[in-house]
PDB file as gemmi writes it, atoms N, CA and C in Angstrom:
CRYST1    1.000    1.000    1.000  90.00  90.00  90.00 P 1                      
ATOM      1  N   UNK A   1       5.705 112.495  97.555  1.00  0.00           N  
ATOM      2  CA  UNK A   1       6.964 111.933  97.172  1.00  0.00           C  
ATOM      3  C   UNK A   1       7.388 110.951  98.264  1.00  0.00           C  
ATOM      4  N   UNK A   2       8.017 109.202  97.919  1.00  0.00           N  
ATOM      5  CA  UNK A   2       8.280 109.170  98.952  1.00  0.00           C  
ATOM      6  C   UNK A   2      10.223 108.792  98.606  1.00  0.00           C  
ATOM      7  N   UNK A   3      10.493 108.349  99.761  1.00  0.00           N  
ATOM      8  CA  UNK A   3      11.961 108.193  99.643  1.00  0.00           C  
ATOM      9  C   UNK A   3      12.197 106.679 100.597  1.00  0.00           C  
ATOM     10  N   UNK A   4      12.856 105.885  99.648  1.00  0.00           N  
ATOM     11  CA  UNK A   4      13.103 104.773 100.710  1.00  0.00           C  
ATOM     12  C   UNK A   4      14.577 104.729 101.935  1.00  0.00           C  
ATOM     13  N   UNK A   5      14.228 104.417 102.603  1.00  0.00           N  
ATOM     14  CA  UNK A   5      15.542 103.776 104.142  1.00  0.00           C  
ATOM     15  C   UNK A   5      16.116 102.665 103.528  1.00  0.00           C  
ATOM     16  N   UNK A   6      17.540 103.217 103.917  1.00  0.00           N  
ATOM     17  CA  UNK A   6      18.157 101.306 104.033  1.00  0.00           C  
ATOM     18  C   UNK A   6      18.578 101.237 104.414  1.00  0.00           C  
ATOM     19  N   UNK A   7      19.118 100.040 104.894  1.00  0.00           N  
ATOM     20  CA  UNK A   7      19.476  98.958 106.093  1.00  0.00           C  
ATOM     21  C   UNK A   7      20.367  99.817 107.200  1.00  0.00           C  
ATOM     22  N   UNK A   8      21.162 101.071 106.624  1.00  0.00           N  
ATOM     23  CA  UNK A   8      22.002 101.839 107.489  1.00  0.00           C  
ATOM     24  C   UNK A   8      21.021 103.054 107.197  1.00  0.00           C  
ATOM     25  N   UNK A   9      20.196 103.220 107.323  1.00  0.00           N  
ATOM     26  CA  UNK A   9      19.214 104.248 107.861  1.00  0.00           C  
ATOM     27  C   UNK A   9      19.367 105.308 107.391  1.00  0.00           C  
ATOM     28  N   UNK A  10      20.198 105.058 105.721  1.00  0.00           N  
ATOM     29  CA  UNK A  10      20.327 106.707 104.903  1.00  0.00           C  
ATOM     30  C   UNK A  10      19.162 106.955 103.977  1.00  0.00           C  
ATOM     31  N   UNK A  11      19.039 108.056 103.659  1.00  0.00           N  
ATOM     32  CA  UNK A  11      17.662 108.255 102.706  1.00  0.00           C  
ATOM     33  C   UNK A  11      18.427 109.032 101.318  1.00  0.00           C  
ATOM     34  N   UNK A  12      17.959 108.769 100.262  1.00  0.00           N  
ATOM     35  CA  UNK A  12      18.347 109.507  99.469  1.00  0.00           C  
ATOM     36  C   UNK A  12      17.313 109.878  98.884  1.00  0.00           C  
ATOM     37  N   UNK A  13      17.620 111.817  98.962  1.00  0.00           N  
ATOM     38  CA  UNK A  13      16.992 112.624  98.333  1.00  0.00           C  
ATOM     39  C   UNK A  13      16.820 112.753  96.396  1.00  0.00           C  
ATOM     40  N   UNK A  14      15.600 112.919  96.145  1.00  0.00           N  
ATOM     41  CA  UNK A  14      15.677 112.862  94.762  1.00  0.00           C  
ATOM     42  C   UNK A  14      16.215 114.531  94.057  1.00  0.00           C  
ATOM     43  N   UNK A  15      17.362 114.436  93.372  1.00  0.00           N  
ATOM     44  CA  UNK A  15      17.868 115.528  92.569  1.00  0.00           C  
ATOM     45  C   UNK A  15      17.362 116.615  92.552  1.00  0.00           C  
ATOM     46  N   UNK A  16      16.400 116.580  92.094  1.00  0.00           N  
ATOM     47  CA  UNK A  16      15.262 117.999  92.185  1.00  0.00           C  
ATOM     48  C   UNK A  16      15.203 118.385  93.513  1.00  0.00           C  
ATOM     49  N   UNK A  17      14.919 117.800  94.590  1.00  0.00           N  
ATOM     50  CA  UNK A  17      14.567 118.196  95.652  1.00  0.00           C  
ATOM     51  C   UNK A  17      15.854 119.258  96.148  1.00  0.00           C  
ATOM     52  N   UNK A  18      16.978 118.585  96.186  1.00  0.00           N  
ATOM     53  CA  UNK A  18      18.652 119.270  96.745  1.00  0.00           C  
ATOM     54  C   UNK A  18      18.563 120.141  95.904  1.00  0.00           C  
ATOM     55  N   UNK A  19      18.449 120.444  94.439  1.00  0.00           N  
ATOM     56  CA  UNK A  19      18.664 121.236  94.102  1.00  0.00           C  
ATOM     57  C   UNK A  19      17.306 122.674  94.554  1.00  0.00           C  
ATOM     58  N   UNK A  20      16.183 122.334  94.804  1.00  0.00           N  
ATOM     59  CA  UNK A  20      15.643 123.292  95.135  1.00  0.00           C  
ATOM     60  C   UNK A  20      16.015 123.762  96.539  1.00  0.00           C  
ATOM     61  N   UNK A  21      16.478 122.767  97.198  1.00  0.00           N  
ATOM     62  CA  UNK A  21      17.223 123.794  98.636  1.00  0.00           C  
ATOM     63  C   UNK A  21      18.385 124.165  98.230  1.00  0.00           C  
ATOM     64  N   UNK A  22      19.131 123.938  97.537  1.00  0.00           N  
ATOM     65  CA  UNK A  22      20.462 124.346  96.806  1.00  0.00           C  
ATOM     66  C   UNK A  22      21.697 123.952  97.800  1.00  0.00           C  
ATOM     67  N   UNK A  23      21.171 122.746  98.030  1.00  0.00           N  
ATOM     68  CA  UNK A  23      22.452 121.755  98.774  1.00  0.00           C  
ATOM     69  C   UNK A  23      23.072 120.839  97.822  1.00  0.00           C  
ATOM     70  N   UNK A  24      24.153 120.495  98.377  1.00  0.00           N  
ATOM     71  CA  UNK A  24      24.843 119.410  97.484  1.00  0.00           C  
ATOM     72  C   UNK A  24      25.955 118.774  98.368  1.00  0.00           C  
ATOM     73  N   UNK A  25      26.764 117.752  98.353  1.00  0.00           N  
ATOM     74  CA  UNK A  25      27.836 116.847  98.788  1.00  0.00           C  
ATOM     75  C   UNK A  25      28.574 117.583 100.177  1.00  0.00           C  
ATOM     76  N   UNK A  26      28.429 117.440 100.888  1.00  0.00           N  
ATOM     77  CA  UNK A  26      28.994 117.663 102.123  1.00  0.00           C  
ATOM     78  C   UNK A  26      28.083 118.966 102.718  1.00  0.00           C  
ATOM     79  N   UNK A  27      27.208 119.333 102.226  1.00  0.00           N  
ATOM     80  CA  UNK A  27      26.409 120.179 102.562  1.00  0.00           C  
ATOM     81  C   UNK A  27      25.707 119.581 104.010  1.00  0.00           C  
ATOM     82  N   UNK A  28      24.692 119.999 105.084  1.00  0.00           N  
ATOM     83  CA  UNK A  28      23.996 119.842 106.195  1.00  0.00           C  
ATOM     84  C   UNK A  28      22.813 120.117 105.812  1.00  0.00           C  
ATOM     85  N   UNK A  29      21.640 119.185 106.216  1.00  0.00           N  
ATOM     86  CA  UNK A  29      20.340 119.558 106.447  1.00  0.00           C  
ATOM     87  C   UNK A  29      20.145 119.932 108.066  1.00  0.00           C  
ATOM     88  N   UNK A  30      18.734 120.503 108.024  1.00  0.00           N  
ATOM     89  CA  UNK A  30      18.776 119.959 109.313  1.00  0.00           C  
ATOM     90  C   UNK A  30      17.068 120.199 109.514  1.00  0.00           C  
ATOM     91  N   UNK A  31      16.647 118.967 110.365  1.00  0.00           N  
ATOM     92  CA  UNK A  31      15.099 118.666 110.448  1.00  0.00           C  
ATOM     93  C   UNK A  31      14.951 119.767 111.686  1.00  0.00           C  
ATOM     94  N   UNK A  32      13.933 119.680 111.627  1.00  0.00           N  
ATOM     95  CA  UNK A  32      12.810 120.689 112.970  1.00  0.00           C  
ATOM     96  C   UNK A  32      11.336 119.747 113.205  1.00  0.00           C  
ATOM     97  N   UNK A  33      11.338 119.698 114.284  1.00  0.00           N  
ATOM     98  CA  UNK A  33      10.332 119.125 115.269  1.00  0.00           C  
ATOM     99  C   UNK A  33       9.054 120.049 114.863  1.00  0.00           C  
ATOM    100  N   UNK A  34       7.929 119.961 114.527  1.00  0.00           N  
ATOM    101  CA  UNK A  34       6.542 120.999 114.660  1.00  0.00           C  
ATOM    102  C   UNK A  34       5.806 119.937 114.799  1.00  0.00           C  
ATOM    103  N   UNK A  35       4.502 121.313 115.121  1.00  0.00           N  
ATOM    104  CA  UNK A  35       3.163 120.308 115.154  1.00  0.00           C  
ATOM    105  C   UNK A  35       2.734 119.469 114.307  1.00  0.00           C  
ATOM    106  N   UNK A  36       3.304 119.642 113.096  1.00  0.00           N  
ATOM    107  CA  UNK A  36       2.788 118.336 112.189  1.00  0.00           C  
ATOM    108  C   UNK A  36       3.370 117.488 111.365  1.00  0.00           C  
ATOM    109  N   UNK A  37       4.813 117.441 111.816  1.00  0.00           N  
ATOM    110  CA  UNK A  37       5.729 116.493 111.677  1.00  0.00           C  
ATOM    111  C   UNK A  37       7.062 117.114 111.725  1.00  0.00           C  
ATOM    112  N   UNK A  38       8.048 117.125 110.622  1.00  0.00           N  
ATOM    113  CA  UNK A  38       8.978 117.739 110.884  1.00  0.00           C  
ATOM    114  C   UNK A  38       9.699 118.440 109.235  1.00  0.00           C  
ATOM    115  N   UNK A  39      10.097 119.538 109.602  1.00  0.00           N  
ATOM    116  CA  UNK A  39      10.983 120.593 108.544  1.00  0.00           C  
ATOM    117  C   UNK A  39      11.956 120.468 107.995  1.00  0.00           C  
ATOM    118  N   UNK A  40      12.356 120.218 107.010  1.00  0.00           N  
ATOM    119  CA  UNK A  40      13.576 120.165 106.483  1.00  0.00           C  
ATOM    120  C   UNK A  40      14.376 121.663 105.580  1.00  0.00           C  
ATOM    121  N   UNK A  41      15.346 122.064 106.359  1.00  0.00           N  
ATOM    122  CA  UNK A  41      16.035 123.073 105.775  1.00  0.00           C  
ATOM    123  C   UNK A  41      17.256 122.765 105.940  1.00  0.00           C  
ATOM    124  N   UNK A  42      17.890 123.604 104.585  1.00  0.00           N  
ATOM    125  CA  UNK A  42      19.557 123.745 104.688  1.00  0.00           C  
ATOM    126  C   UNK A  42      20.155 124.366 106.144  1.00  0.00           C  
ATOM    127  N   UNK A  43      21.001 124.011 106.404  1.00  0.00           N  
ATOM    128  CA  UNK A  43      21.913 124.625 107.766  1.00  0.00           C  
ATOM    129  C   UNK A  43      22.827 125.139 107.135  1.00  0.00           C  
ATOM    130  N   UNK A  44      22.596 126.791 107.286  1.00  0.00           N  
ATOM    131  CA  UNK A  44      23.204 127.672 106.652  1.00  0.00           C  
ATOM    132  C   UNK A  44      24.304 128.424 107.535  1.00  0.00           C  
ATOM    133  N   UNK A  45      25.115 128.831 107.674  1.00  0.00           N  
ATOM    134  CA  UNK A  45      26.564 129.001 107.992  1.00  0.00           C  
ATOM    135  C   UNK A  45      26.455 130.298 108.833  1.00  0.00           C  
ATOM    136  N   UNK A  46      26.070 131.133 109.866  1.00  0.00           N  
ATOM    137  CA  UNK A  46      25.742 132.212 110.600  1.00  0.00           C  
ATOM    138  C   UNK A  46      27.001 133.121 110.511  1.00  0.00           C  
ATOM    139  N   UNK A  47      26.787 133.757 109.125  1.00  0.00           N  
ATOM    140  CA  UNK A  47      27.883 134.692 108.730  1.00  0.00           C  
ATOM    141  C   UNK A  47      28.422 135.622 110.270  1.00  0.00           C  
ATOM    142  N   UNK A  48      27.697 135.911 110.851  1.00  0.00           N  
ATOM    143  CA  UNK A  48      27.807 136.664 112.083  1.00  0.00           C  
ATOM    144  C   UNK A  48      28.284 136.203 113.216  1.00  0.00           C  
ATOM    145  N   UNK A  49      29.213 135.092 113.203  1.00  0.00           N  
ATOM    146  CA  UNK A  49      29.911 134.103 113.949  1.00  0.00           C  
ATOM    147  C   UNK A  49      31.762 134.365 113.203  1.00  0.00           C  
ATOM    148  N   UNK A  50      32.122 134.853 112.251  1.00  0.00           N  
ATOM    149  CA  UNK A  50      32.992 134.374 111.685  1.00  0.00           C  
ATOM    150  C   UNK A  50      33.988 136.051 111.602  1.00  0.00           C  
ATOM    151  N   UNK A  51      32.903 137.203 112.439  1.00  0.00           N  
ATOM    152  CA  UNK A  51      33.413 138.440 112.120  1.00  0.00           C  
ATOM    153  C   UNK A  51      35.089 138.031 113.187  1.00  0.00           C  
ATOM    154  N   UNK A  52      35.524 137.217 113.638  1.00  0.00           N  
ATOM    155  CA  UNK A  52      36.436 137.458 114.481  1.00  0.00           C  
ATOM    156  C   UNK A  52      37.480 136.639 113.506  1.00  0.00           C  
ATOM    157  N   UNK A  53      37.136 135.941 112.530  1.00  0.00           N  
ATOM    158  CA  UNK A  53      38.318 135.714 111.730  1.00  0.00           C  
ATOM    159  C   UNK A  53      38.645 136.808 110.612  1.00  0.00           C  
ATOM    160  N   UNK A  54      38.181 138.108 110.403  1.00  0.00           N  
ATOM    161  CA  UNK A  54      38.530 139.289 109.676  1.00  0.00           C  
ATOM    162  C   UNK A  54      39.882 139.843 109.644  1.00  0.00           C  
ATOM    163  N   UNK A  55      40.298 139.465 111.039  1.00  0.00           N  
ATOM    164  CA  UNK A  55      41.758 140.445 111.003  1.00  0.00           C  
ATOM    165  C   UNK A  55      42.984 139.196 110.484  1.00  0.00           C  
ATOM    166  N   UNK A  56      42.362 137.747 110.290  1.00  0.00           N  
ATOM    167  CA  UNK A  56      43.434 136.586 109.735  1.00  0.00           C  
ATOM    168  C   UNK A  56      43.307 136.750 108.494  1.00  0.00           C  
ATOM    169  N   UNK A  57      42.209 137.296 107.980  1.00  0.00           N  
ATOM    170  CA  UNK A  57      42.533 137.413 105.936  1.00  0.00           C  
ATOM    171  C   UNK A  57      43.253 138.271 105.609  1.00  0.00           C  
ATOM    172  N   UNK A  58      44.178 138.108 104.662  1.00  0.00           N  
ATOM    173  CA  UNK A  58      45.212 139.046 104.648  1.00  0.00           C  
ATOM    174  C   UNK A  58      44.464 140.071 103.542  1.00  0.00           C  
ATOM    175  N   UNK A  59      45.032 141.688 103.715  1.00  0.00           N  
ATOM    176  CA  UNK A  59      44.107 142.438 102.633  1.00  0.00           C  
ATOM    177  C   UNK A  59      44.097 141.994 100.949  1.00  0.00           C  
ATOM    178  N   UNK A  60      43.351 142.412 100.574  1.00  0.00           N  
ATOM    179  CA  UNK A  60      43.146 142.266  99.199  1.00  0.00           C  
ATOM    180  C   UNK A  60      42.903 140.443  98.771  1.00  0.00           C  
ATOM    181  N   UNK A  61      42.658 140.104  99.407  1.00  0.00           N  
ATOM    182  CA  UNK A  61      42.671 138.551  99.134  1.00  0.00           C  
ATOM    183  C   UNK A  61      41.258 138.311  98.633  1.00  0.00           C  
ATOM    184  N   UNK A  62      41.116 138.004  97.698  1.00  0.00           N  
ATOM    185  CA  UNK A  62      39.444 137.799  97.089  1.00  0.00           C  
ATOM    186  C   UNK A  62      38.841 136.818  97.916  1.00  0.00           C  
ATOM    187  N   UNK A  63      37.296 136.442  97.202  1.00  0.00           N  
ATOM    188  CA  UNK A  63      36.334 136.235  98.677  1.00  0.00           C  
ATOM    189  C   UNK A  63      37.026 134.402  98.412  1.00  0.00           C  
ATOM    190  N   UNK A  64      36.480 134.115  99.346  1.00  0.00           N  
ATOM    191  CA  UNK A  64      36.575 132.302  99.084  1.00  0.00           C  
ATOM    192  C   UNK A  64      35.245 132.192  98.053  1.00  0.00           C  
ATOM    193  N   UNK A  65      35.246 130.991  97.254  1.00  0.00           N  
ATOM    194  CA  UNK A  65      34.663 131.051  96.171  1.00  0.00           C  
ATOM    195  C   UNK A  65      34.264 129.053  96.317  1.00  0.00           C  
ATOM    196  N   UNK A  66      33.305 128.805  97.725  1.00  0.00           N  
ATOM    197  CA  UNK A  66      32.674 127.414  97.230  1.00  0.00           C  
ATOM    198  C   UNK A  66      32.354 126.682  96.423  1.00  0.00           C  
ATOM    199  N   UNK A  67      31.848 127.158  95.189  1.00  0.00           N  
ATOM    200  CA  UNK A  67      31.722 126.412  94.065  1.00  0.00           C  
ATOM    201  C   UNK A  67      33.001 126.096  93.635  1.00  0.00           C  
ATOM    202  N   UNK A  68      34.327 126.792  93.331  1.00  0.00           N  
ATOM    203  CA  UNK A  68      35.071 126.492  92.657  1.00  0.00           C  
ATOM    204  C   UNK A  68      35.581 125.796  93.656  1.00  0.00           C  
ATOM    205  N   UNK A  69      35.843 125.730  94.785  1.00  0.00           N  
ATOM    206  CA  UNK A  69      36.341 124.685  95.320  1.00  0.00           C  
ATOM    207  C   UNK A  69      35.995 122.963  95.792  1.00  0.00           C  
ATOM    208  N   UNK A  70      34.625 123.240  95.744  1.00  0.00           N  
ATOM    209  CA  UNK A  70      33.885 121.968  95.139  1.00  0.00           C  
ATOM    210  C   UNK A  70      33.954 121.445  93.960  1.00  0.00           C  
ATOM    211  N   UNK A  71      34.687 121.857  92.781  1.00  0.00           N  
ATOM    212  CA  UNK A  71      34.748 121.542  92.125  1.00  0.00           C  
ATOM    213  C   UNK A  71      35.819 120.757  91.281  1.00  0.00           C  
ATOM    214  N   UNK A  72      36.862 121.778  92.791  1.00  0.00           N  
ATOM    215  CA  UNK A  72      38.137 121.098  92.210  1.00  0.00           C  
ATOM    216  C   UNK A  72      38.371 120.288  93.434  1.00  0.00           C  
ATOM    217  N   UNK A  73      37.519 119.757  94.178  1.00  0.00           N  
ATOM    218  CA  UNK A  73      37.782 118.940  95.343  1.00  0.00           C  
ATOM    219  C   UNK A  73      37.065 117.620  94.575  1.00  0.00           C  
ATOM    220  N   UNK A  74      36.432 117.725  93.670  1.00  0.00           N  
ATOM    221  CA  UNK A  74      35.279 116.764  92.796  1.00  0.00           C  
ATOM    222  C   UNK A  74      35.997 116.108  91.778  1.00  0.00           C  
ATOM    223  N   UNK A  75      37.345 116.926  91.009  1.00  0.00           N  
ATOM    224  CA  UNK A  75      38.199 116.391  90.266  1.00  0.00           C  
ATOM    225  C   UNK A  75      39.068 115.882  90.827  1.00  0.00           C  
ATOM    226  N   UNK A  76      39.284 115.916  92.215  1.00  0.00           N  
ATOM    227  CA  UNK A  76      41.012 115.761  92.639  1.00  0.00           C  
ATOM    228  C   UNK A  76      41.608 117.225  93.164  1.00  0.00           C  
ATOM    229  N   UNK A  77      42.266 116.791  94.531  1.00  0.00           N  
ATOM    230  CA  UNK A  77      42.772 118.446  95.218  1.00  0.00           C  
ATOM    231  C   UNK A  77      43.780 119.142  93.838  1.00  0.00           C  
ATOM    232  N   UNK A  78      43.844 120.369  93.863  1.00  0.00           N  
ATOM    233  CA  UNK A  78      44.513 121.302  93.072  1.00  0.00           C  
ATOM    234  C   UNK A  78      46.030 121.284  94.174  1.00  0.00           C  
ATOM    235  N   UNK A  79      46.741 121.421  93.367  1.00  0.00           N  
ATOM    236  CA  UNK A  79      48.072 122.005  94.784  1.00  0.00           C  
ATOM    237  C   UNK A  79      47.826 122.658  95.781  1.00  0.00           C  
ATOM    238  N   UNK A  80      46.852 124.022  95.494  1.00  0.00           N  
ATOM    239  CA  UNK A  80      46.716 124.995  96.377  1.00  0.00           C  
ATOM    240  C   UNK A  80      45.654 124.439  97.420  1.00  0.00           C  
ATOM    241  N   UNK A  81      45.179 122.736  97.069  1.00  0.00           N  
ATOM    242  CA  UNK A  81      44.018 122.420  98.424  1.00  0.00           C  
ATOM    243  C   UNK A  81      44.904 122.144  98.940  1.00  0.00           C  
ATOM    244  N   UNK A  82      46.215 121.429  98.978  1.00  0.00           N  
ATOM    245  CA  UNK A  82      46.988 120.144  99.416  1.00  0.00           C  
ATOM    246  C   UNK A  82      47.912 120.354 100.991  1.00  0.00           C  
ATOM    247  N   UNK A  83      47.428 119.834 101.538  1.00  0.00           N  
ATOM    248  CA  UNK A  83      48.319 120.034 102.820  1.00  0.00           C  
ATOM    249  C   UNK A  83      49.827 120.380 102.671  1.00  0.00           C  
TER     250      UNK A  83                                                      
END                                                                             
């Protein structure tokens, strides 16, 4: 497969590909250096970094839900995004 550069040095990935890492719009890759060129994986979020924001969710508050908020960030903020 190849992918062309342009002039500002962005590449765009073909559809299939994002969707088999299951990235999308503001998502992170991130390359790796090896012996025979370099890796491309999603940069995934180290759930085990975030145990110290536990005691700021207030109880019973359901989980955060990314898709739906990509989605309504995709239509236009909802009230409840809005500063």
């Amino acid at each position: 497969m190849i992918v062309k550069i342009t002039s500002k040095r962005q590449v765009t990935f073909p559809a299939r590909v994002l969707d088999a890492l299951g990235v999308g719009p503001g998502d992170q890759l991130e390359l790796e250096e090896g012996p025979d060129g370099f890796i491309l994986r999603p940069r995934r979020i180290d759930l085990s970094r975030l145990g110290g924001l536990r005691d700021k969710i207030p109880p019973g508050r359901p989980p955060f839900d990314i898709r739906k908020f990509r989605d309504q960030r995709e239509q236009g903020h909802g009230p409840a995004l809005r500063d």
